[in-house]
C-alpha positions in Angstrom: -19.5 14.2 5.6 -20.2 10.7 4.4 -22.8 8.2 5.9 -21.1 4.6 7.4 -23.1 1.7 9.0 -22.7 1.0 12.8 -22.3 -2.6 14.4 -25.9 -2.3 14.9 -26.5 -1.6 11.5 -27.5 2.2 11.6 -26.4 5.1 9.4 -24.2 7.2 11.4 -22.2 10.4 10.0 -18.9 10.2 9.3 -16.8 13.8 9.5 -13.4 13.5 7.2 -10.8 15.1 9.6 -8.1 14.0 6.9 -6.9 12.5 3.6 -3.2 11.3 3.4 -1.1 8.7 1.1 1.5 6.5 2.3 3.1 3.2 0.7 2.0 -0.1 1.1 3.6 -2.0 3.7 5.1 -4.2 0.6 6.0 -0.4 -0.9 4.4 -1.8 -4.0 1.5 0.8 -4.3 0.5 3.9 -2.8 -2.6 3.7 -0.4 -4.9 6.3 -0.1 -6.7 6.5 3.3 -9.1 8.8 5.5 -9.5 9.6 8.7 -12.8 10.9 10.3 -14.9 11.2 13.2 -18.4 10.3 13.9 -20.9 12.0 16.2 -19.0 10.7 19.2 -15.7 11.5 18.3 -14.4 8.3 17.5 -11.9 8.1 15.5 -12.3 5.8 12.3 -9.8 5.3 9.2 -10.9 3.7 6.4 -9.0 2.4 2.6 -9.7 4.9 0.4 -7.9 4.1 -3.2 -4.6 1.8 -4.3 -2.7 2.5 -7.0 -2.3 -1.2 -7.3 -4.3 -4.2 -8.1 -5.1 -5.5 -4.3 -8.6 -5.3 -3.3 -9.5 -3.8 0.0 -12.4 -3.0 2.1 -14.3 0.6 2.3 -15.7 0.6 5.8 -14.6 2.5 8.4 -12.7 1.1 11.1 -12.7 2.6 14.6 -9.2 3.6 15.7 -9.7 2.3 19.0 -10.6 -1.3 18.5 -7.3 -1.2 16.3 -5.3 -0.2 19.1 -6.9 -2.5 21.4 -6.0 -5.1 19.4 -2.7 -4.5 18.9 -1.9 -3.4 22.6 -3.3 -6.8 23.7 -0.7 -8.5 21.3 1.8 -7.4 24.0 4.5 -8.4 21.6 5.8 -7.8 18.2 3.1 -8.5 15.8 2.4 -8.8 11.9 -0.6 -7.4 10.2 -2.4 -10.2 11.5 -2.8 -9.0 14.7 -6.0 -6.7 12.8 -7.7 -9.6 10.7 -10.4 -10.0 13.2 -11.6 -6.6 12.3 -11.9 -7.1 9.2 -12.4 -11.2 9.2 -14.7 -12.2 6.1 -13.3 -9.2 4.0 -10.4 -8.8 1.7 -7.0 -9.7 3.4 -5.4 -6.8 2.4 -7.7 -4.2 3.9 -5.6 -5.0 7.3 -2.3 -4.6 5.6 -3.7 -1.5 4.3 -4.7 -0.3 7.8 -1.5 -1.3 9.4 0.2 1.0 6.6 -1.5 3.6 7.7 -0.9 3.3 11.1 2.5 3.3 10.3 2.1 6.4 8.6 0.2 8.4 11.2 2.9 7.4 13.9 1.3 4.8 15.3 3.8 1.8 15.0 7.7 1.2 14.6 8.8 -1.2 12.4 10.9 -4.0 13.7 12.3 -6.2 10.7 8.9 -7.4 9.3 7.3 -7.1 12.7 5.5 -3.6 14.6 5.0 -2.3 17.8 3.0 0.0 19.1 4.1 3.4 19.9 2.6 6.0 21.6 -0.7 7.6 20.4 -0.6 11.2 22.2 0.9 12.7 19.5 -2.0 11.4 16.9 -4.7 11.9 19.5 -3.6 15.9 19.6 -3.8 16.2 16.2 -7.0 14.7 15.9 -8.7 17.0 18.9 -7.1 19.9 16.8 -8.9 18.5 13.4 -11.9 18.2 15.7 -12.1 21.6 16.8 -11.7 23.0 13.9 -15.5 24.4 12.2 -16.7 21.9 10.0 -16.3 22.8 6.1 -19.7 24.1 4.7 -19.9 23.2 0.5 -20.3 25.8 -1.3 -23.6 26.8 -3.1 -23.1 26.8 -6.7 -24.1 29.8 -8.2 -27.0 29.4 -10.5 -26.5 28.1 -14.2 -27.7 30.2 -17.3 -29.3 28.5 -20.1 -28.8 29.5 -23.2 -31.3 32.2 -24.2 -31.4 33.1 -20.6 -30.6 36.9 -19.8 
């Protein structure tokens, strides 16, 4: 679980469904992103790590508004199309989240352009990743000092 700020600035939960890598759309770096759900079963993704030098914005982003977005472009679309959910942040954090969109399924490249494909497939997976029992951490077992017995 990690903790994420809602638009109305409140600390909600954040369950990590998954962790995957995929290449930058350039295919300059490797992105690391995650995928989770909050107490409402949204779906979020959020940047996770680069292996290169572009800067990029932690927060989570809800799945949905993504999708909304790039449904209402209606046409072939560029990155772009997901600035104004990240608008005052690092360009590339919506480069980043079109990359993994890409890699989850959710788009079809078309020269430098996308469109949207269908989400059923990702929405399955992520009701399965739902259902499953939330991981517990494990208790660390009690350290000895020296001297101890």
């Amino acid at each position: 679980m990690t903790l994420a700020l809602t638009n109305n600035n409140e600390l909600t939960d954040i369950r990590i469904l998954q962790k995957s890598t995929c290449p930058s759309l350039s295919e300059r770096s490797t992105l690391t992103y995650q995928i989770g759900c909050n107490e409402h079963n949204d779906i979020l993704f959020r940047i996770h790590g680069n292996s290169g030098t572009g800067k990029f914005n932690r927060e989570w982003v809800p799945s949905g508004d993504m999708l909304e977005l790039i449904y209402e472009s209606k046409k072939p679309f560029s990155w772009k199309v997901l600035h104004p959910l990240v608008k005052g942040k690092s360009v590339n954090t919506a480069c980043f989240l079109m990359a993994a969109l890409k890699n989850e399924g959710l788009l079809q490249p078309l020269d430098r352009l996308y469109e949207q494909k269908s989400s059923a497939d990702f929405q399955d997976r992520m009701k399965q990743l739902m259902a499953k029992p939330k991981k517990r951490k494990a208790k660390s077992a009690p350290t000895t000092k020296k001297g101890d017995k």
